[in-house]
N, C-alpha and C positions, 0 to 999 in steps of 0.2 A: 433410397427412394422406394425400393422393391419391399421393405421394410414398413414403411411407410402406408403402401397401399394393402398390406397385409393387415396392418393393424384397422385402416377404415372399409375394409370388408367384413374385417369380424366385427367391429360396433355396426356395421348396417345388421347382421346376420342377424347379432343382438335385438335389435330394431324390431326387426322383423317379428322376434317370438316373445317380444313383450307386447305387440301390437297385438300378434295371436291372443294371448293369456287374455289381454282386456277385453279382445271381442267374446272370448267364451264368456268373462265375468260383468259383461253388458255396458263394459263403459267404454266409452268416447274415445276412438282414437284421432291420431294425430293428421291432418293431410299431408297429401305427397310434398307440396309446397315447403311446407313447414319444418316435414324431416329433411328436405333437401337444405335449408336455410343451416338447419343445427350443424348439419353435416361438414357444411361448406365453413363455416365458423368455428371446427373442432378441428378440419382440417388446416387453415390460419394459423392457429394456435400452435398447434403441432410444429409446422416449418419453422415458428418464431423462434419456438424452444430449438429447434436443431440448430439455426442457426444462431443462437446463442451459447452455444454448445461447443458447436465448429470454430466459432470465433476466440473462444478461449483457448486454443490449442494451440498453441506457438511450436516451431522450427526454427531451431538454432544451427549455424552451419558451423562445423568445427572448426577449431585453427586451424589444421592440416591439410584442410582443403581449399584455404585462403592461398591465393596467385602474387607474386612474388611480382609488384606494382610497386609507380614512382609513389602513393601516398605510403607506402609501410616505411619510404626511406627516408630520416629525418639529413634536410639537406643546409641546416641553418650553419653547422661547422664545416662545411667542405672547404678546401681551399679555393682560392683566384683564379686558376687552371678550370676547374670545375664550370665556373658559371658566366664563362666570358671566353672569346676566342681571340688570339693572336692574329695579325693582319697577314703572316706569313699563312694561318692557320684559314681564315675568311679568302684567303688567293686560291689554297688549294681548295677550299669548297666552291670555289667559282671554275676552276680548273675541274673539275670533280662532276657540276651537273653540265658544262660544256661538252663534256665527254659523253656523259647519259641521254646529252640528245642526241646526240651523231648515234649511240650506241641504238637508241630508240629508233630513228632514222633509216640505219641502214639494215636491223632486223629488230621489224615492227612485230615480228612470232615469236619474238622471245620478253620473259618475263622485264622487269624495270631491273635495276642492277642495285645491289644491299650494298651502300656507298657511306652514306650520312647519317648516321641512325640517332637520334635524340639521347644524347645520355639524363641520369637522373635528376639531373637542374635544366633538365626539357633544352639544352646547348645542342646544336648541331655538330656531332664532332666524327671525321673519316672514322673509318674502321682501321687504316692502318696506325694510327693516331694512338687507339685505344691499348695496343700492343704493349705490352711497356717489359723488356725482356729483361731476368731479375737471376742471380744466383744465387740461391739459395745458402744459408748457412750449416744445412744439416749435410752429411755426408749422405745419407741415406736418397736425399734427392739429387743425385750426378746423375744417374743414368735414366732412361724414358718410362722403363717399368714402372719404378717405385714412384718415380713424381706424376705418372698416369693414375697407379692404385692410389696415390694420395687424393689427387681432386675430386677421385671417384666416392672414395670414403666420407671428404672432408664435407662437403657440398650431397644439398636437397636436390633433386633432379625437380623441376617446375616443368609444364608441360609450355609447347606456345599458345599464347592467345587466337592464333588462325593458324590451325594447323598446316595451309598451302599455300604462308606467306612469311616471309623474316618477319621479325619482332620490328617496332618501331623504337623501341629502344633497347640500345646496349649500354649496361651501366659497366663501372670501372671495374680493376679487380680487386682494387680497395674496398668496395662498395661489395661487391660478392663474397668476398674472406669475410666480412664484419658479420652479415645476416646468413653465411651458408646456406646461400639459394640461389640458383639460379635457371636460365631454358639451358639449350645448347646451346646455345653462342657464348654465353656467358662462361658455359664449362671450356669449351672449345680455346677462348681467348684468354683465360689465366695457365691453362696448359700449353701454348703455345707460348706467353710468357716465361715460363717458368723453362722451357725447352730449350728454346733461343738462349737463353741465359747459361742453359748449361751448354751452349756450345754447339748444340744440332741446328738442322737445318730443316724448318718446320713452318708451317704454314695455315693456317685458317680457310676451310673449306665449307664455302656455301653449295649446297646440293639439296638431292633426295635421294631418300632411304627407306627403308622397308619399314611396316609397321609396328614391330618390334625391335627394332633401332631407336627409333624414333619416340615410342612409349617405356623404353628402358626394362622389354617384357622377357625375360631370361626361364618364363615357363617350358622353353621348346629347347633349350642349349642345355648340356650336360656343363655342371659345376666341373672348373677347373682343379677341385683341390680331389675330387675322386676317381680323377684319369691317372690311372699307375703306370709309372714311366717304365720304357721298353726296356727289359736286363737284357742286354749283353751276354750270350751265352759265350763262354771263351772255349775251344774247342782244346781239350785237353791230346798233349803232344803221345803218341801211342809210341812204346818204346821200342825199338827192333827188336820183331822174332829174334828167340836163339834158334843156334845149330841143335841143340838135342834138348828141345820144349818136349814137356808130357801133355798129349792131347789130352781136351778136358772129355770130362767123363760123358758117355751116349745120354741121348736127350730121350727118357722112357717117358716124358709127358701125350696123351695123346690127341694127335692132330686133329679128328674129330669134333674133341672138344673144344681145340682152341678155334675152330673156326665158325663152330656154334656161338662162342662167345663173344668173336668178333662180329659176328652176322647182330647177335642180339646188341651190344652196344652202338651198332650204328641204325639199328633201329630206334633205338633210344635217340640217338641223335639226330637223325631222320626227324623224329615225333616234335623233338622241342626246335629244332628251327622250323620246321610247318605251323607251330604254334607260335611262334616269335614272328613269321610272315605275316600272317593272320592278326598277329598284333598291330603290326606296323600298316597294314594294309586299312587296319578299324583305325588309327590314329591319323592317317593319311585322308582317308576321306571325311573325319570331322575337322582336319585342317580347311579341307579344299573346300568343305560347305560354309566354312568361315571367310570366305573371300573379301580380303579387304577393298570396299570401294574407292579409294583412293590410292591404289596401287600405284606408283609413282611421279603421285602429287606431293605426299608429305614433305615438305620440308623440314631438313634435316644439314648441322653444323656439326665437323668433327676435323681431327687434326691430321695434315700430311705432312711425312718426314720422307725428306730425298735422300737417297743415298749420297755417299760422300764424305762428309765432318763424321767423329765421329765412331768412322769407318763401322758407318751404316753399310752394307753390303749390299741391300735391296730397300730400295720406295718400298712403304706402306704405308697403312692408313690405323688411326687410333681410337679408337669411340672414348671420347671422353667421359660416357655415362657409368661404361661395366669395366672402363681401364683396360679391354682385351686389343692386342692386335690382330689388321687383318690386311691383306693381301690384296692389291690394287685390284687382282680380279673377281675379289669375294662380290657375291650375288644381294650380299646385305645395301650396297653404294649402289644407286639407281642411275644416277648422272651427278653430273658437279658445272653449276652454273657460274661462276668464281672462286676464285683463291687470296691469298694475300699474307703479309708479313710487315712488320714494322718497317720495310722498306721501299714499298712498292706494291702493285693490285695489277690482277691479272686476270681477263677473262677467258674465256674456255670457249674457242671458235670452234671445235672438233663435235660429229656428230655423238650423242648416246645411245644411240639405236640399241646397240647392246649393252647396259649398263656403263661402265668404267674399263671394261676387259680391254677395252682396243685405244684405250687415251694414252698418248705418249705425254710426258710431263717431261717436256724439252722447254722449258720454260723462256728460252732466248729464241726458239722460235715464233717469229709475229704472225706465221701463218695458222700456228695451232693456238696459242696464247697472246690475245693483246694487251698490250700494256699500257697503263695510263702514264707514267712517269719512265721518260727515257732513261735518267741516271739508275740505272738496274744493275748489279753485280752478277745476272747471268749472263753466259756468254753466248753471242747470235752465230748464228750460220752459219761455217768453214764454206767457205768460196771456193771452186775449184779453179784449179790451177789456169786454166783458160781464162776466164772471168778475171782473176787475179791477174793475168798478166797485158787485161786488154784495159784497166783500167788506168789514166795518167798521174802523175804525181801532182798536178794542179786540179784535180777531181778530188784525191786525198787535204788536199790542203783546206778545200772548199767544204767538203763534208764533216773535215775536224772541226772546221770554226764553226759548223752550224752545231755541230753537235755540243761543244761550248755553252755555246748560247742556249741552246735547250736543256740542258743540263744544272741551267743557274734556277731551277727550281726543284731543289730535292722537298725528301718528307721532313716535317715540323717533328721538331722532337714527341715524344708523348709528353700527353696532356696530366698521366693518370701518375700517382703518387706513386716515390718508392714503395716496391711491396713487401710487405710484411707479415711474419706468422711467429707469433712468439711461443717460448718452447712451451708454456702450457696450450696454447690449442695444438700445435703440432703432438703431443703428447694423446688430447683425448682425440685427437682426430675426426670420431664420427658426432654431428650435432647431437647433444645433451648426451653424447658419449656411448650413442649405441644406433646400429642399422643391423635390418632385415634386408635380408635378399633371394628370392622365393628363386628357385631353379628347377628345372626337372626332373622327378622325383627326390629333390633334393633343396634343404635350408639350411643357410649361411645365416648365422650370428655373429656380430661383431661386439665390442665391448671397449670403450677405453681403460689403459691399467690403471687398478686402485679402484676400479667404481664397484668390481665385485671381492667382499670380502674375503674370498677364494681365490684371489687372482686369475679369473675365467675372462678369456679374451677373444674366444673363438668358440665356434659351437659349430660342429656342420653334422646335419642331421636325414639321412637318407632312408630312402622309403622304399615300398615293395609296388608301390601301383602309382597310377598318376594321380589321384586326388589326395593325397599322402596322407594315409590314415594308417596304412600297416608301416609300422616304424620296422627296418633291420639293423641301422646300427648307428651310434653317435659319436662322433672323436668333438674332444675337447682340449684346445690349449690353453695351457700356463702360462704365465709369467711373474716373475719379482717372489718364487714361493720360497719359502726357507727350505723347505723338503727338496730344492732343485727338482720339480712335478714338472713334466713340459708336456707331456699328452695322455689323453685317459682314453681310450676306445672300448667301448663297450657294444659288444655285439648281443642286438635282442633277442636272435632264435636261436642262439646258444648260452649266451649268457655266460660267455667267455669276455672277461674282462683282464686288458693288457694296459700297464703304466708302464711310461718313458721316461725316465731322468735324467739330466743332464748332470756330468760331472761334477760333485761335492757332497754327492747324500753321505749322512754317518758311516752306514752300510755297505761304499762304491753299489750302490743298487744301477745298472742301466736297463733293465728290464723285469718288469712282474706280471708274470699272468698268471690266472687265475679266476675259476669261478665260485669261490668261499674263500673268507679270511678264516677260517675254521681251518686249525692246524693237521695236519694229516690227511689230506686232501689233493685235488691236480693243481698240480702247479710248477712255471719254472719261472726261474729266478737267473738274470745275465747280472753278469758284477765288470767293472772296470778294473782288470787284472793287475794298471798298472798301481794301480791304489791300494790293492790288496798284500798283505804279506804272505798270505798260502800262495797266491796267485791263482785264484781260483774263476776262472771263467762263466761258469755258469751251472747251477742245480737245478735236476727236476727230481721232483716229488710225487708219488702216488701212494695212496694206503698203505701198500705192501714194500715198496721199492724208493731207493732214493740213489741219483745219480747225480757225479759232480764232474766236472771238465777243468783238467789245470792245463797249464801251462806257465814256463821260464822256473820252474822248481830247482832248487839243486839236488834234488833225491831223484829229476827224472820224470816223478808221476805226472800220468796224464787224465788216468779215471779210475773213478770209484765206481764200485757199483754194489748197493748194499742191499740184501731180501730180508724183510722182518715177518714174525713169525705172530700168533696170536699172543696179545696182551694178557698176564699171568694176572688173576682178580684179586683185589685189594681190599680192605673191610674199610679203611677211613680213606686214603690216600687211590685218588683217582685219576690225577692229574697226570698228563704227558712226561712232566718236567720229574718227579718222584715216582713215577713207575712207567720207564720208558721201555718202546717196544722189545723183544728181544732177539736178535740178531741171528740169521740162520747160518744167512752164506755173504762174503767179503769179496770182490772182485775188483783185482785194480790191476792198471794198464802201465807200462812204460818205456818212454823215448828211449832210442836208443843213447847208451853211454861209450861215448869212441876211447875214453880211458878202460875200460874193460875188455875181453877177447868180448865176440858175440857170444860163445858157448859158453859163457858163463856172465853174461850181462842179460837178467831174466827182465822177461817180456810180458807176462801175463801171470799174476799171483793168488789162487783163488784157496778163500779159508773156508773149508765146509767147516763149520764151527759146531753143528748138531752129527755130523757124522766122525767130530775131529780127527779131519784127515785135511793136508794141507797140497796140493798141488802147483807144480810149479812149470811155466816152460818157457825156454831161453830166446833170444833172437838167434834168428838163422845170419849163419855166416853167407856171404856173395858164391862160396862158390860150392853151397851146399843147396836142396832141397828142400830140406824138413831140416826143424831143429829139434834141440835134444832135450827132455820132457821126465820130471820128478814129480814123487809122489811121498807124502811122508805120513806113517801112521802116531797118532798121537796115541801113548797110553801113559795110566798109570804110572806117578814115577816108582812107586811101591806098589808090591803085589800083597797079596790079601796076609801072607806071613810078616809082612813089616818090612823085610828084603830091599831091598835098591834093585831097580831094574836096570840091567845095562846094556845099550843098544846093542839090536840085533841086526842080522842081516832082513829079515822080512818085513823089516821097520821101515827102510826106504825101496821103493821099486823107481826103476832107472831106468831110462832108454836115450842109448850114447850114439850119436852118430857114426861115431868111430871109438867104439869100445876101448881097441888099444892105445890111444892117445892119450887119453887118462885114464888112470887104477884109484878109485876114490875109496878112502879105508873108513872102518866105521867111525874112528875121532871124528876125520871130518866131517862123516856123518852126522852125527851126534852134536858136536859144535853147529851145523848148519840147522839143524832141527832146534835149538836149545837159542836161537838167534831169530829162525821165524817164529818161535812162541814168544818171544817181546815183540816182536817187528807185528802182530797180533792183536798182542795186547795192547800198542800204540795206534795200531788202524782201529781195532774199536773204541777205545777214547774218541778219537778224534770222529770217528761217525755219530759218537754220544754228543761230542762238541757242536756237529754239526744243525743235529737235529735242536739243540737249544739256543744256537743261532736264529734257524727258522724262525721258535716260537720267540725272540726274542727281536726281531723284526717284523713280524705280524702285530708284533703286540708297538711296537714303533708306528709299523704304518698307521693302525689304529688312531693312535694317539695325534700324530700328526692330520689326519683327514678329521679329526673334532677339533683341531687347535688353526688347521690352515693359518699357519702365520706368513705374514708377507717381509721381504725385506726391502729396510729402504738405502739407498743408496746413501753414504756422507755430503754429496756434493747436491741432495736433493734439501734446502733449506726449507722447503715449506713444510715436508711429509716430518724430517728427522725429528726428532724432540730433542736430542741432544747440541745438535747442529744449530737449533732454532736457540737454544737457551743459551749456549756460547755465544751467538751472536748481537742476543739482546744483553747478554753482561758485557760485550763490545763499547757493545753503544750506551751502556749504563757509563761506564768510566771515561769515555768521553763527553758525555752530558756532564758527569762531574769534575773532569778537567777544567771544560770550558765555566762550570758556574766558578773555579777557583782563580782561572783566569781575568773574569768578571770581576771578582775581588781583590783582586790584585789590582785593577788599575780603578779604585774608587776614587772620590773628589778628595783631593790632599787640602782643599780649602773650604771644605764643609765645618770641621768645627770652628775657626774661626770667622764666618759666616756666620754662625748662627748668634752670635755675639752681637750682632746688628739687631737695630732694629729691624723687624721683617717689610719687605716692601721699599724701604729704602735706598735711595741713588746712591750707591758709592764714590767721596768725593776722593780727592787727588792725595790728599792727604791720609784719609782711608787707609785706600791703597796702598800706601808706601807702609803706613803700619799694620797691614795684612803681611805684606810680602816680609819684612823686617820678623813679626811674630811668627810667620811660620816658618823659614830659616834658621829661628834661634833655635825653634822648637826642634826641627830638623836636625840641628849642630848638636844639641842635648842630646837627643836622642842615641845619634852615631859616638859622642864622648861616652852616656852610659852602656852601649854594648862593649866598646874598648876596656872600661870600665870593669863591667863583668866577666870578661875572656882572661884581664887580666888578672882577678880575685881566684874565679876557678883554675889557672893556670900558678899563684901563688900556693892553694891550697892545696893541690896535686904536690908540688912542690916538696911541701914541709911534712906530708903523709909519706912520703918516700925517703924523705931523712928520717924520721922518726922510725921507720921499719929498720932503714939502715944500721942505727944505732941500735935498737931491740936485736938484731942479729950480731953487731960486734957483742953486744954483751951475753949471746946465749950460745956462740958459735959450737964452743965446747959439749954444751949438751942434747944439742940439738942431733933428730933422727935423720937419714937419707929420702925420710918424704916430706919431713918439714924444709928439708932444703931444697928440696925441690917446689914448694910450693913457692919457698922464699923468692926462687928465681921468677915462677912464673908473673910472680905478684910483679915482682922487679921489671920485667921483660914488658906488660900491658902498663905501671906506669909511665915508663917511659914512652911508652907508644899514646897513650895519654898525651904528656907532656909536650912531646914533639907536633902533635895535632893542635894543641891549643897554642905551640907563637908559632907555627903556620898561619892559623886565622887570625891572630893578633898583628901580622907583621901584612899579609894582607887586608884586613880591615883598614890599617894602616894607609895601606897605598890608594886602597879604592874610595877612602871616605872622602879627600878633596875634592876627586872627579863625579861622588854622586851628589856633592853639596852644589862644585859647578853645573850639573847637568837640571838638579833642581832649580836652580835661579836662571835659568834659560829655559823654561817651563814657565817659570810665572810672570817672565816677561812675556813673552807667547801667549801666557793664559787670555783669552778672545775679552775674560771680563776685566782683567788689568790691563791688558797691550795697549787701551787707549789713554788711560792714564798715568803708563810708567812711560812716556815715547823722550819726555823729560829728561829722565832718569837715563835713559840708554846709550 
């Protein structure tokens, strides 16, 4: 409108200085009248157009914000149970608002009691009615967690339609699994199913709850999956002082500065908790200016599990929305107005003054919990022994038989259908196979397997502030990957990125970090040693250096540790793999060997390669200090004359623990020197090996994060191709069984049938020369097979004398492999032979019994029985 009156100020202005212009040029202006008329008629026009303007502008409300109501539910296929009540079921709803008025009655300050709620065919059906307690088929759903995180996952959170009052309808949990939606009750009541089922002891809880409870707002709770669980420090056992220990050496660092240093770090730490106070102090007071005004009004359903079954340890409480448990005293549970269970309902007489912290869940107590249905499986009261003893045996007799009598109304079974989850939604779990779950500084991605061609099933992605715009780092899991991939973590202000594999990669890979796939760069690399045949544990790589960790070796080794030197320049050949670095210095480490003395079981082997000089030093014996330490000078084996060099004494340098225990002469020498120059030359191969390992798994990983293949299971028939095509040539050859079976029992009195006239009454005499014609025909038939069994069995026969006789007459010149052939030939007639008066001798037997079985068929036949009855 502001708009509006802007625009008819500037045409008066206009007005104005065109009425000017014509008074200067003498003509006639308009009266006030007149301009006010136009005005008022431009202004008209103007609104019409707006509001034809306005009226083409439609708002469409999304699906996702549509409420989860009895018309979305198609109710034409439900079952009988659904849409009509049992007279067992109509007693306890009369039982049920009996109780609601006494309840009303006798505390008129308390809200009505959530008893009968309308299921989706608008049926009055109890709440404990709706319960229907189910064991699931999957292993995974036996304990509370995973059947908690499943409803959580499987199911849309729907808000209530009055936030400060139960629903008026609770639909089944058939009706919930179909459409994956539902409020809280609805969540509440298929977890509380699916509990009972597996054996706990679990209950349906009407109350209230905090605002975030209640709205499912996980903006204020830190994500479960980035609380690092607490390590266990093991206090390593210190071994007893010896008697004659050498104190360690005087401490010349100085105290001065160590206490500067300390002053200055705990300023630093000083700084960032004042500043984390300050944080928390700024997030605190826009909580509290966010004051929810319905502080514990919301109405709010969720599941309680007693200790007990189980061997639950302690009552808690389970929020069916985020799956988390909580603690009867958590501050989240405002009060609890009832409870209940497929067996019975319970009301909550006890004050909530202070939320939940002071409720005792004695549930056989009538002074804390009233009960509508006497027959109850918790136990009441212990009587003390006074009371017990003041009581008579005809008091007891009196109270049992009333209690009988009250007792002859338990709960109607439920109403609601076995329940059911077949394994493809148990599979994709989250609706259309993916949920968002926004957290404090932190988002959860879910994903069903198979929906991402990567097999990405998780995503959780945490942030540096609270409106999550500065990303620090994202873990991602796997599943079903042929690379056995199970998590990727990628940290964004380093850009340090660490892969997790589960046992099977080509490589045994169990861990890669790294930030470039670019070879000769930071990186380590953990392997599953028991897969490996070095047995090698784990490499790390930089520019210069490369280290490996063994372990279970039979040579001992436990590490390598290799220094490389600048890369020598190439004119064509640039490449790692054909001009690899060059090696300076070789250090490698190893376990002790108990088949060796110590003083001669070496311990640490280092190859200065550019200064070739080889050093060496042993393990220390127990009941020595220091161990005893070699050095060996590599030269020349020929001197500049052409000469043989033959070792000298300045060629090894020695330091013996005990000189006189061993006299080592230069053979050995010589021999020991002439043993680590191969033992040399096989540690560098093998660091050459190493290093084209590396690039021979980088260039793997590569390939495999462009190819992401998934694997599918054999016993998955939908995904397999294999599986799937076997099972359709299954069923191919039973489709063509059955067409042959088909043909097999055709009409044996079709062709002579058709010999009639069409349409014709078949008379008595017909008849009999139907049955006669096809009998004879019949009888022919089984004579000409006998017939031909016995012609092929005559001509067999005389092909076998015939051979016979062509070998009496060639016996003499015949070779050792025409005789052999002769026999073979001999050997399959006969087996011939013998096959054909088998079938001839039983053809024999069976042909009377199928002649008789055929003329007890065509007496039978429905279209002769009436006219051969005669004949019979």
């Amino acid at each position: 409108m502001e708009v509006l009156k802007e625009k008819v100020e500037e045409e008066e202005a206009a007005e104005r200085e065109e009425a000017a212009e014509r008074a200067e040029r003498g003509e006639k202006t308009k009266k006030p009248t007149e301009v006010r008329r136009e005005e008022t008629t431009l202004t008209q026009e103007m609104l019409r157009d707006l509001e034809r303007k306005l009226s083409e502008i439609e708002v469409s409300v999304p699906e996702k914000l549509l409420t989860f109501t009895k018309d979305t539910i198609d109710t034409s296929k439900l079952p009988l149970s659904y849409q009509s009540n049992t007279l067992k079921e109509e007693h306890l709803l009369q039982v049920a608002d009996n109780f609601s008025c006494q309840y009303s009655h006798l505390c008129p300050d308390r809200v009505p009691l959530f008893l009968h709620p309308l299921n989706e065919c608008e049926v009055p059906k109890f709440v404990s009615t709706t319960i229907r307690p189910t064991l699931m088929p999957y292993p995974e759903l036996y304990n509370w967690d995973t059947c908690a995180q499943f409803v959580s996952d499987f199911l849309s959170m729907v808000p209530l339609p009055d936030p400060l009052k139960p629903p008026l309808y609770l639909y089944s949990s058939t009706t919930v699994l179909k459409y994956q939606k539902g409020n809280c009750f609805d969540f509440s009541t298929l977890l509380c199913s699916m509990l009972i089922g597996a054996g706990y002891d679990a209950y349906c809880v009407n109350g209230y709850g905090s605002q975030d409870l209640c709205l499912m707002d996980l903006t204020r709770e830190v994500c479960p999956l980035t609380l690092k669980p607490k390590e266990t420090v093991k206090e390593e056992e210190k071994a007893p002082p010896k008697k004659y220990a050498i104190k360690p050496p005087r401490d010349l660092t100085s105290r001065f500065e160590q206490q500067q240093e300390v002053k200055r770090q705990e300023a630093i730490k000083a700084e960032e908790e004042n500043r984390r106070k300050q944080e928390e102090a700024r997030l605190l007071e826009q909580e509290n200016a966010k004051t929810d005004p319905l502080h514990g009004l919301r109405v709010h359903s969720w599941v309680l599990v007693l200790s007990g079954k189980r061997e639950v340890p302690e009552s808690f409480f389970i929020d069916p929305f985020t799956a988390h448990s909580y603690s009867t005293q958590d501050d989240h549970f405002l009060g609890i107005e009832s409870l209940w269970n497929h067996k019975n309902y319970w009301v909550n007489m006890q004050d909530c003054w202070n939320c939940c912290k002071e409720l005792v869940f004695d549930l056989g107590d009538p002074a804390r919990w009233e009960y509508l249905l006497l027959g109850t499986d918790k136990p009441f009261l212990s009587l003390t022994e006074e009371e017990d003893e003041g009581m008579n045996d005809d008091d007891d007799v009196e109270k049992l038989g009333k209690e009988d009598e009250d007792k002859s109304l338990d709960m109607p079974p439920s109403w609601v259908e076995q329940i059911e989850i077949s394994p493809e939604a148990f599979e994709t779990r989250c609706p259309n196979g993916k949920k968002v779950i926004q957290y404090k500084r932190a988002k959860l991605e879910k994903w069903a397997p198979y929906l991402n061609n990567n097999g990405l099933v998780c995503r959780l992605t945490t942030y540096e502030d609270l409106e999550c715009t500065k990303t620090l780092e994202v873990k991602e899991w796997y599943q079903n990957r042929e690379d056995m991939l199970e998590l990727k973590h990628i940290n964004k202000i380093t850009g340090l990125n660490v892969d997790y594999f589960k046992p099977g990669h080509p490589q045994a890979l169990r861990m890669h970090s790294y930030k470039s796939m670019q070879p000769e760069m930071d990186r380590v690399m953990e392997f599953y040693e028991t897969a490996r045949v070095d047995g090698l544990i784990k490499r790390e790589e930089t520019p210069k250096t490369m280290t490996e960790y063994y372990q279970g070796r039979p040579d001992f080794l436990s590490y390598r540790h290799v220094n490389f030197g600048p890369r020598m320049k190439k004119l064509a050949l640039n490449s790692a793999e054909s001009n690899p670095r060059p090696m300076v210095k070789i250090t490698e480490r190893f376990f002790r060997n108990p088949a060796k003395p110590a003083d001669e079981d070496v311990a640490e082997r280092v190859f200065l390669i550019a200064e070739e000089r080889i050093q060496l030093r042993y393990h220390c014996r127990s009941d020595h200090i220091t161990a005893n330490k070699r050095e060996f000078l590599r030269r020349m084996e020929v001197d500049s004359k052409g000469n043989k060099i033959i070792m000298t004494s300045d060629m090894c340098i020695s330091f013996e623990v005990e000189p006189m225990e061993h006299t080592k002469k230069l053979l050995y020498q010589y021999e020991a020197m002439m043993k680590l120059k191969n033992e040399e030359k096989l540690s560098r191969h093998q660091a050459w090996e190493s290093e084209l390992e590396v690039l021979e798994i980088l260039k793997l990983r590569e390939e495999e994060e462009e190819a992401h293949t998934l694997t599918i299971s054999i016993y998955d028939t939908k995904r397999n191709e294999k599986s799937k095509e076997y099972r359709e040539a299954m069923e191919r050859v039973l489709h063509e069984e059955h067409l042959r079976q088909v043909e097999a029992q055709l009409d044996y009195l079709a062709p002579f049938l058709a010999q009639l006239p069409p349409g014709e009454k078949l008379t008595r005499w017909q008849a009999v020369r139907l049955k006669d014609e096809c009998l004879n025909d019949f009888k022919q038939r089984l004579i000409d097979k006998a017939n031909l069994i016995q012609a092929r069995f005559e001509k067999e026969t005389q092909e076998l004398q015939k051979k016979q006789q062509w070998y009496q007459e060639n016996q003499v010149t015949l070779t050792p492999e025409d005789e052999d052939l002769y026999l073979s030939y001999c050997s399959q007639a006969m087996f011939r032979i013998r096959i054909l008066e088998q079938r001839l001798s039983r053809h024999k037997e069976l042909a009377p019994l199928k002649y008789l079985a055929l003329e007890e068929k065509l007496y039978k036949d429905p279209r002769l029985v009436e006219l051969l009855k005669v004949f019979v």
